[in-house]
N, C-alpha and C positions, 0 to 999 in steps of 0.2 A: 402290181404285176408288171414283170418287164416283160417287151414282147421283141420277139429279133428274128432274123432270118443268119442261116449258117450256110458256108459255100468250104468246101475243101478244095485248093487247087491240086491238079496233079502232081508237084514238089512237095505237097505235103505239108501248104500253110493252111491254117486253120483260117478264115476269116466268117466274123461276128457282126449282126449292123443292130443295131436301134434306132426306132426314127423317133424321135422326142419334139414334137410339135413346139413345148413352152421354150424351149433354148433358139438362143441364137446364134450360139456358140456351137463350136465341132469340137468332141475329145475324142482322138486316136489313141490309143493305148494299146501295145506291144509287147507279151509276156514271152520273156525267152524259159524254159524249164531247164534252167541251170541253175542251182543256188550253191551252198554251203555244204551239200549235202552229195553234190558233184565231184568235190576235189578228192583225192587221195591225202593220205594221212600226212606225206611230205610233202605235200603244194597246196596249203591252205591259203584260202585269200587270194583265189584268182576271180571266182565269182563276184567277189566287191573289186577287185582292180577293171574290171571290164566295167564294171559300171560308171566308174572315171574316164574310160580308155571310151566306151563309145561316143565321147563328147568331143574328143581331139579332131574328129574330122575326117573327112577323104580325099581323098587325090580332086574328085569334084567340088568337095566343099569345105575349105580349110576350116574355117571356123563353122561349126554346126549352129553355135545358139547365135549368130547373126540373120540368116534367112528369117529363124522361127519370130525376133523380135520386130524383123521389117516386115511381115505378114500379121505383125500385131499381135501374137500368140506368147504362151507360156510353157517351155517344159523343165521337166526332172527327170528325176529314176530313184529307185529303192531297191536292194538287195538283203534277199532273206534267206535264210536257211533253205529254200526250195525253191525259189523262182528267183528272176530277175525281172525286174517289171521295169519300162518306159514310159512316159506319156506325153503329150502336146494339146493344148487347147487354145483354136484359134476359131477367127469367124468361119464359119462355113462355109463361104465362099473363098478361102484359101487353101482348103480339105487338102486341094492336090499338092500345093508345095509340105503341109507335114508328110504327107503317103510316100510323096519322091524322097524326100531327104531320111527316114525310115530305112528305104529300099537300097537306098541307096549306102547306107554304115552297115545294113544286112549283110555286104557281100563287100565293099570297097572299104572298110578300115585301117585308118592309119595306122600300121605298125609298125614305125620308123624306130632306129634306136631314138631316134632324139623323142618321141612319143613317147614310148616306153619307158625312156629313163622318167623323164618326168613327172610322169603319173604313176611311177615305182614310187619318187621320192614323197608326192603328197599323202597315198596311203601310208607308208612308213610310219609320216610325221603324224599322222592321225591315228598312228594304234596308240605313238607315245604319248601324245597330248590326252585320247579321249580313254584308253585303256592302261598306261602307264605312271603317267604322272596326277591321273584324277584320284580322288576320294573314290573306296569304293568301286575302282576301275575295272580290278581283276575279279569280283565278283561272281557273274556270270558265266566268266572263264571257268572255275572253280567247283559251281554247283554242275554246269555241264558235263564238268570231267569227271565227277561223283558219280553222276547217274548215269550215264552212258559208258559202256564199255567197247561196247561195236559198233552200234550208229554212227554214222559220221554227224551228227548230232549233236557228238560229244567236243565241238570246237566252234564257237563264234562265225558270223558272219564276216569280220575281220580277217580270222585267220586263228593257229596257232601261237605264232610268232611272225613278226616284222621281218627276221630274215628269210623265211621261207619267199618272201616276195623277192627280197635285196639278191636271193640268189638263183629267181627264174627266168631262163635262159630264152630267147628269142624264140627257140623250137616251142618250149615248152609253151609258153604265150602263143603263138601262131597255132599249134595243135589245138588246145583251148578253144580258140576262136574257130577255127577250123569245125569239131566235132559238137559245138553247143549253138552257133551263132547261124543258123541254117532253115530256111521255112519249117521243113516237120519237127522244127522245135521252138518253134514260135509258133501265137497265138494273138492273131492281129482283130483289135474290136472296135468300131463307130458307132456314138452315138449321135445323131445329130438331127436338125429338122431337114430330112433331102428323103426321098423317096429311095424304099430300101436295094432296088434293085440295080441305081446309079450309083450307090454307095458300093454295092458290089464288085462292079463292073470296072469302076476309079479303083479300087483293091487288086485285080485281078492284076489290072493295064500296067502297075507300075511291080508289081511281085513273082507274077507267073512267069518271067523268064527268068527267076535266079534261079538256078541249079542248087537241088539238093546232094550235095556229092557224099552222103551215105556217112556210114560209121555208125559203131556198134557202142553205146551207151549202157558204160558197165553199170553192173548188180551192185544194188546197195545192200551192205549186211544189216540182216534185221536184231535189232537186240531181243537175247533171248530174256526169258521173265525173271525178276529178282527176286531174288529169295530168302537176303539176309539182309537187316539193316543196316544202312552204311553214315558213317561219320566222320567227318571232316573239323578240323580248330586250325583255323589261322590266326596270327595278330597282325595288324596292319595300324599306321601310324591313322587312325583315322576317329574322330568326333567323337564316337559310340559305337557301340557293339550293335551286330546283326546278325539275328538268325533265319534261314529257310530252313524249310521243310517240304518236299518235292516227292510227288509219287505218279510212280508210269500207269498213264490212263489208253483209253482206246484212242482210231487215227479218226483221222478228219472227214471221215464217211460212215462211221460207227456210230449209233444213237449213245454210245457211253459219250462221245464228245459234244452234245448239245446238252445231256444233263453235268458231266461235268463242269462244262459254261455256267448252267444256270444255279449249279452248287455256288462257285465263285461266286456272284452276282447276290445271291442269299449273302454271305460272306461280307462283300466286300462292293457293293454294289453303290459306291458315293458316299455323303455326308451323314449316313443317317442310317447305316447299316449296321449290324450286328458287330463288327468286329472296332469300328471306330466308338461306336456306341458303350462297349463292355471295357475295353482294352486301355480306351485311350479317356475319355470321356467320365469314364467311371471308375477306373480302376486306376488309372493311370500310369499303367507299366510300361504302356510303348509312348513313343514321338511319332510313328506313324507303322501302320498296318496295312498287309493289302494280301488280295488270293487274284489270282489267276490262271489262266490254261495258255499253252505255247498256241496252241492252235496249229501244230505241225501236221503235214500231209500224211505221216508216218508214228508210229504210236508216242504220243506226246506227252505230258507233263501239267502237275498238277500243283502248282507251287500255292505254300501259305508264309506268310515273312513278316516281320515286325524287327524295328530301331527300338533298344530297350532303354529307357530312363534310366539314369546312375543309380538309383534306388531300387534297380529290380536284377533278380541275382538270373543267371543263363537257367539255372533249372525250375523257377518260378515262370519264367518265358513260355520254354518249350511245354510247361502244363497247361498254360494259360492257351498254347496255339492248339494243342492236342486237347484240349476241353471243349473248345468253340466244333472243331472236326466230331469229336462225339455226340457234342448235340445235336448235330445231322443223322447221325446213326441212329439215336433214338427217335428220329419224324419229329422233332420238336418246329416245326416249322408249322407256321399259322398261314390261314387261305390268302389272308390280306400280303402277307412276304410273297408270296407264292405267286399271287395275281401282280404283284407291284415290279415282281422281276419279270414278269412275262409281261406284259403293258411298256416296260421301260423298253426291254429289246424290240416290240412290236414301233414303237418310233421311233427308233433309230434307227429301225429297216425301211420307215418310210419315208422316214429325212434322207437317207442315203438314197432314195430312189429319185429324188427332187433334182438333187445334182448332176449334171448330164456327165463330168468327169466319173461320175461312182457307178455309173451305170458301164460304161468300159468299160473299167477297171473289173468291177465284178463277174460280168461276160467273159473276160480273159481268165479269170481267177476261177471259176465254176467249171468253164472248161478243160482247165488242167486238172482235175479233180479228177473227169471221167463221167461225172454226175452232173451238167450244165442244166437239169431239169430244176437243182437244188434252190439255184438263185428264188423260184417263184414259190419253195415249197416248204422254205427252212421256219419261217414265219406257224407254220401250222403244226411241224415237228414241235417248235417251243410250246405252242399252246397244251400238246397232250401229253408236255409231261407232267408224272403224279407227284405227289409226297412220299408216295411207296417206292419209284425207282431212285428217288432222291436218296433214300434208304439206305436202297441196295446198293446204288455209287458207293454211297460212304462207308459201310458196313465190307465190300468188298476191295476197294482203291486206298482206304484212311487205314491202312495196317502198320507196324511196327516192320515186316518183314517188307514192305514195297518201299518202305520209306527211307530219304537221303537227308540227314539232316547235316547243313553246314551253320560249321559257328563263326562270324567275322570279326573275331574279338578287336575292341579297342585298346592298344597296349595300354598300362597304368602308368 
């Protein structure tokens, strides 16, 4: 059970506290609701360029990660398809220099040409290194733009392309910053051992006078339901062949996305699971197998995937991944899979609550949801699901009509 107290300033920042007695440590964590999912079809990859761009500094503090390491503290950032997430973890008796220096890139970011060129150049360099020149790079490019037709969903956290960055223009960046980077779109949370109503008060002092100067945060289009199978072959110079298979499931407040989770997990749930067990173990058709859910805030994705051995032909594959999916359809799931996957997620809900960083982090995270009740109650969602809605997931989600399957063929 995480316990917290909530303050909304007049601007329109959200602020979060938890007092965490066992830490000695203070994590501040700062969710902007900008992700991926933000940009426009022609400016992809502004959501990841800010997440480099908020470390360049301010007119007050050139270098950002200097203060954080002479306070003795650690941060980062991570940008996902729906958010932009921050953090800092330092002694708690430094709380005030992260909260200042926060407040302070909130509203004073460097956006010098000489900034901007530079942090154009390293994302660049990082779509072609980690998206261009890698094995298996363009990948997720690929199954994305299968299955998304209208979501902005349908393009990496990256981007499109590397020139859509190469060619955005100072306004466009400054606008950017301008309509996403602003209290009522951030989501600022503490955990720490300090009494929760000083943690508040420290929050207020250094935030409540930025100005939220408004703007309207367009309509995301929703994608409408698929109807026909869709299929994808590429060759790519690469090791071995790979195939997905990806079907749109419900969004991230839906109980279809907790039995979808714990379908996967059935699936694909570590060393000793069904799919490494039949596939890899026994069968020996794949190098490695795996299921998963996007976990997107917006109706997401149900991916099953396997690296096929030189010995296993693409249409033996794809029976093999659509056999394992139908044995969900018929309830073939035993109490013992059933209890092992609901047991696993139950400590790892409670491992994550140990660490005073995952306690922010999720506070910020719950509350852009709209559902912050969820952090205490997801635990008991998992417990009651049955074998019967596992079923009906599969029976209803595992269709030929929802389904996107890409081939990643390895050339001969």
């Amino acid at each position: 059970m995480i316990k917290y107290k909530e303050k909304r300033l007049d601007n329109g920042l959200t602020i979060l506290v938890n007092r965490d007695h066992a830490s000695k440590l203070a994590a501040i964590n700062i969710l902007y609701k900008v992700g991926a999912r933000n940009e426009s079809e022609e400016r992809t990859g502004f959501a990841h360029l800010f997440e480099h761009l908020m470390f360049r500094g301010t007119s007050n503090v050139p270098d950002f990660d200097l203060p954080i390491q002479l306070a003795c503290g650690e941060n980062n950032a991570f940008t996902t398809n729906d958010y932009t997430n921050y953090y800092i973890t330092l002694p708690k008796e430094n709380i005030a220099t992260a909260l200042w220096l926060e407040s302070d890139r909130m509203c004073n970011l460097d956006l010098s040409d000489e900034a901007i060129e530079a942090e154009k150049q390293v994302v660049i360099e990082e779509y072609k290194q980690r998206y261009l020149n890698q094995p298996y790079g363009d990948e997720q490019h690929l199954l994305r733009e299968l299955c998304y037709k209208h979501h902005p969903y349908r393009w990496p956290t990256i981007g499109i392309s590397s020139e859509h960055i190469e060619r955005a223009t100072m306004e466009d960046i400054r606008s950017f910053y301008a309509l996403h980077y602003r209290p009522s779109q951030a989501i600022l949370a503490i955990s720490a051992d300090m009494d929760e109503q000083e943690m508040i008060e420290l929050a207020t002092k250094y935030f409540a006078d930025i100005e939220d100067l408004g703007g309207t945060i367009p309509t995301i289009p929703q994608e409408p339901e698929q109807l026909k199978a869709r299929h994808l072959v590429v060759e790519r110079d690469v090791p071995a062949t790979d195939i997905s298979i990806a079907f749109h499931m419900g969004d991230r407040l839906s109980r279809d996305f907790f039995i979808g989770d714990l379908a996967s997990d059935l699936l694909a749930g570590g060393e000793s699971s069904r799919l490494v067990n039949r596939l890899i173990k026994e069968s020996g058709m794949f190098s490695s197998v795996n299921a998963y859910i996007t976990g997107s805030l917006d109706a997401g994705l149900f991916i099953i995937k396997g690296r096929l051995m030189p010995t296993t032909t693409e249409e033996e594959a794809i029976a093999a991944l659509w056999g394992e999916l139908n044995d969900l359809k018929l309830g073939n799931i035993s109490d013992y899979e059933l209890e092992k996957v609901k047991n696993k997620f139950e400590a790892n809900m409670l491992m994550g609550e140990i660490n005073v960083m995952n306690k922010a982090m999720n506070l910020s995270f719950y509350a852009m949801t709209g559902r912050i009740e969820l952090i205490n109650e997801e635990g008991d969602i998992f417990r009651s699901i049955t074998r019967e809605e596992v079923m009906a997931f599969a029976s209803e989600r595992f269709t030929s009509e929802n389904s996107s399957t890409l081939i990643y063929r390895a050339k001969q």
